[in-house]
VMD Tcl script that draws the C-alpha trace (Angstrom):
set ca {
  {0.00 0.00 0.00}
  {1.55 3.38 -1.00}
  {1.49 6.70 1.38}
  {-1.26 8.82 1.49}
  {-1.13 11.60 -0.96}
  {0.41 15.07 0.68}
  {-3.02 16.63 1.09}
  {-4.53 14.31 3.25}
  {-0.69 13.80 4.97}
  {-1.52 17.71 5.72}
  {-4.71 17.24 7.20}
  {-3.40 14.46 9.48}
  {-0.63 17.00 10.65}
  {-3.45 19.73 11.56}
  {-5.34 17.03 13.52}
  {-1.76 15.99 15.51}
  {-1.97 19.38 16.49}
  {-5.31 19.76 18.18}
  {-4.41 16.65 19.32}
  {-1.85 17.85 20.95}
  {-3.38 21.04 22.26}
  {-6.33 19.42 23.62}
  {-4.81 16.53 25.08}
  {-2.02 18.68 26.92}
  {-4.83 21.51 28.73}
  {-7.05 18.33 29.58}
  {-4.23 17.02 31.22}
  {-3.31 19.64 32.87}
  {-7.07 20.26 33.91}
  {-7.02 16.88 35.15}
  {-3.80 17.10 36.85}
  {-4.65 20.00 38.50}
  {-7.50 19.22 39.89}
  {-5.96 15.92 41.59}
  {-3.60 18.50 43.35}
  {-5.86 21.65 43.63}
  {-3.46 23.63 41.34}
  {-5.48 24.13 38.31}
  {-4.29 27.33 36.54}
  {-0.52 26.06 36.89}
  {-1.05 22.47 35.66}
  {-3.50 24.03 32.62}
  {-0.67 26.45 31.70}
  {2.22 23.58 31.73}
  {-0.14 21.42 29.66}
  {-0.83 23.66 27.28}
  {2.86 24.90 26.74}
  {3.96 20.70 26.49}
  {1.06 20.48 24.15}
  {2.21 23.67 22.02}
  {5.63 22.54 22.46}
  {4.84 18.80 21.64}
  {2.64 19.97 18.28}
  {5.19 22.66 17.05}
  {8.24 19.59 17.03}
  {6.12 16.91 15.64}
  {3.94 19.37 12.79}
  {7.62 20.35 12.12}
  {9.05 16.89 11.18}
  {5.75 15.77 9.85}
  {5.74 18.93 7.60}
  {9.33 18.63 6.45}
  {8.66 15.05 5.45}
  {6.05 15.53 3.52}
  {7.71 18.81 1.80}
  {11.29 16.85 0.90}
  {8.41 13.62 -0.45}
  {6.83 15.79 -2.57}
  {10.19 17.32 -4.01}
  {11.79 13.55 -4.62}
  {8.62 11.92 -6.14}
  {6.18 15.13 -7.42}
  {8.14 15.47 -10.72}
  {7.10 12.53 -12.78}
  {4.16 11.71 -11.17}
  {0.61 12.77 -12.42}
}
mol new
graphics top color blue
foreach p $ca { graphics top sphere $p radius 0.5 }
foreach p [lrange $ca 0 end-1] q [lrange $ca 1 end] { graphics top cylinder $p $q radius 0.2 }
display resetview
């Protein structure tokens, strides 16, 4: 089975990053609650979850950029 083409490979990077997001402020929501510290926990959260998005958008982003350069040419 070959790769997804690079628009739908784009749409999976937008969803890693409200993934991301989302997934780091409700952990920190939940986190905080356990240990009655909810702004703190929500802000760390959401900083990992920025943090974890903007590294993994990057490489997903580059890969699909340097795929389309090596195989975009001859294809139609």
């Amino acid at each position: 089975m070959g790769r997804l083409p690079p628009a739908l490979r784009l749409v999976g990077i937008g969803w890693y990053f409200a993934i991301c997001i989302v997934g780091g402020v409700v952990g920190g929501v939940l986190l905080g609650k356990a240990f009655d510290l909810v702004p703190l926990f929500t802000f760390l959260g959401l900083f990992l979850g920025l943090a974890a998005a903007f590294v993994g958008g990057y490489r997903l982003l580059v890969d699909v950029l340097s795929e389309g350069r090596r195989g975009g040419e001859g294809e139609s």
